[in-house]
N, C-alpha and C positions, 0 to 999 in steps of 0.2 A: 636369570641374569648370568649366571656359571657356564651356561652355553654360548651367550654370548660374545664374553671374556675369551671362552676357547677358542672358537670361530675366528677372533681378530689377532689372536696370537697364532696361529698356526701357520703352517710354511703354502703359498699357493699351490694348486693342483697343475698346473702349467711349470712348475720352476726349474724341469729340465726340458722344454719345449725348446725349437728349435728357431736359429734365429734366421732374415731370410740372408745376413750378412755372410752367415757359416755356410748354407747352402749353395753361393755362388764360387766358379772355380780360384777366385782371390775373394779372401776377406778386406771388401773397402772400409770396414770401419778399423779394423785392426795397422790399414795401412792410413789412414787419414789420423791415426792416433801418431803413427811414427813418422807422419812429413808436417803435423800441425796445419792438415787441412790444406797446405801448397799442392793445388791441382797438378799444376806444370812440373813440379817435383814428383809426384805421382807417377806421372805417364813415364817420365825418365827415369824414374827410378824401378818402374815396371817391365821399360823396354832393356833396361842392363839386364834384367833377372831373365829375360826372354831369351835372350843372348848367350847368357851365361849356362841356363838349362837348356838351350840346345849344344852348348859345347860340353857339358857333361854327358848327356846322354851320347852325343859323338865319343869321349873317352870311352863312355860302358858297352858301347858295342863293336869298338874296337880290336879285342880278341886281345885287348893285354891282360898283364895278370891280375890276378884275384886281387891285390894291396892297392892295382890302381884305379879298379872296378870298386874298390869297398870305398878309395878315395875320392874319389869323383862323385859314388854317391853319397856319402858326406858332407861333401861340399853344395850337391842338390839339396840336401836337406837342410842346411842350415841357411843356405837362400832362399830357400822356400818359405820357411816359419818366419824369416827376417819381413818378406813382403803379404803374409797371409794367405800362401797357396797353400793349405795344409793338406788336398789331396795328394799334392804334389809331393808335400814334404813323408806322407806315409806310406807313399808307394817309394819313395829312397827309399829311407827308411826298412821296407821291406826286401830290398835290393841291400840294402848292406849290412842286415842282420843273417838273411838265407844265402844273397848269392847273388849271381845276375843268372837267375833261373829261366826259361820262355813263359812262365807265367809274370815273375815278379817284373820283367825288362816291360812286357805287354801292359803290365799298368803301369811305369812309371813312364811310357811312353805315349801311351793314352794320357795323362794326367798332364803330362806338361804341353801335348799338343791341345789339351782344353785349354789351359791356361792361357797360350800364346793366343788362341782365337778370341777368348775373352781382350786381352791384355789389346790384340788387334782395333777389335770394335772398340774399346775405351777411348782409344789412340784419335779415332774419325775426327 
């Protein structure tokens, strides 16, 4: 009976499994949580961030200085987690912790032209 009691209290074997919301290049339940399920606010509110992270990464490869490179990716990062790109937001992230590096610029260049082709296909 003692093992039983154990068994039903214990934490599941899955409870850092992975969700298939986190795996995709936007989290749509993260952004369905911040538009209260408004599809058509969705896409709009998807296409600003498409807009907006291509004009940041146009600042980051711009050859200005370092405070406008750290700013620009800043402000990717904080639209990114706003709309659930969280690749997006940890390759900033990693641009404006190290630098705008050739690795760090390559993923956060990668990361937001995934986003944008997802954010594309959504759009159809």
């Amino acid at each position: 009976m003692a093992a039983a009691v154990n068994i039903a209290f214990e934490a599941p074997d899955n409870l850092n499994g992975l969700t298939p919301s986190q795996q995709r290049p936007i989290d749509l339940v993260h952004l369905a949580t911040q538009t209260k399920g408004d599809k058509a606010v969705e896409i709009e509110i998807l296409q600003i961030f498409a807009r907006q992270a291509r004009g940041c990464l146009v600042a980051m490869t711009g050859g200005h200085s370092k405070v406008e490179v750290k700013a620009a990716a800043n402000r990717l990062r904080n639209a990114a987690m706003a709309v659930g790109a969280l690749r997006v937001a940890a390759a900033a992230d990693l641009v404006e912790t190290k630098g705008a590096t050739s690795d760090s610029m390559a993923s956060v260049s990668s990361a937001v032209l995934e986003a944008e082709h997802f954010i594309l296909k959504l759009a159809r």
